[in-house]
C-alpha positions, 0 to 999 in steps of 0.5 A: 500500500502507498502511504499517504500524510495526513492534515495533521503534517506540521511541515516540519521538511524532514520527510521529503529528502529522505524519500528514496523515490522524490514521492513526497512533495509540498502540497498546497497545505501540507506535504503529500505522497504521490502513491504512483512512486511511493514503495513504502521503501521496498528495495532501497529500505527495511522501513518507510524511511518518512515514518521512521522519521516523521516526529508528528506521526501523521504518515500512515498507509493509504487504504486508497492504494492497496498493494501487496509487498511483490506489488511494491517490488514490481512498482521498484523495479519499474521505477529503477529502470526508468530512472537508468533509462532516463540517465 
């Protein structure tokens, strides 16, 4: 499942740089995570690195965007080659 912030994100800036896969952007109120991107991690981390630290605990799964663990390592591995193709 892709994560999602809620509107309790305090635009603290600390999620944004840690995101493997530039997931998260500023939104118009508070920071957002675009699901096509998010991983949760899966290839590059153990944990969602935005969880680990976000200090308002405002990022949780999106139940909008149900995936499974081998989803979100086909979703990597896509994003990988397009990123190798592109450079």
């Amino acid at each position: 499942m892709a994560l999602k912030i809620t509107d309790v994100c305090v635009n603290c800036d600390v999620c944004e740089p840690v995101c493997p896969n530039q997931a998260i952007s500023l939104g118009p109120e508070y920071y957002v995570i675009d699901p096509a991107l998010c991983t949760e991690c899966v290839g590059h981390h153990d944990l969602p690195q935005c969880v680990e630290v976000c200090p308002v605990e405002c990022i949780i799964l999106d139940e909008a965007h149900p995936e499974s663990c081998e989803q979100l390592e086909l979703k990597y591995r896509v994003l990988m080659q397009a990123r190798e193709n592109a450079a």
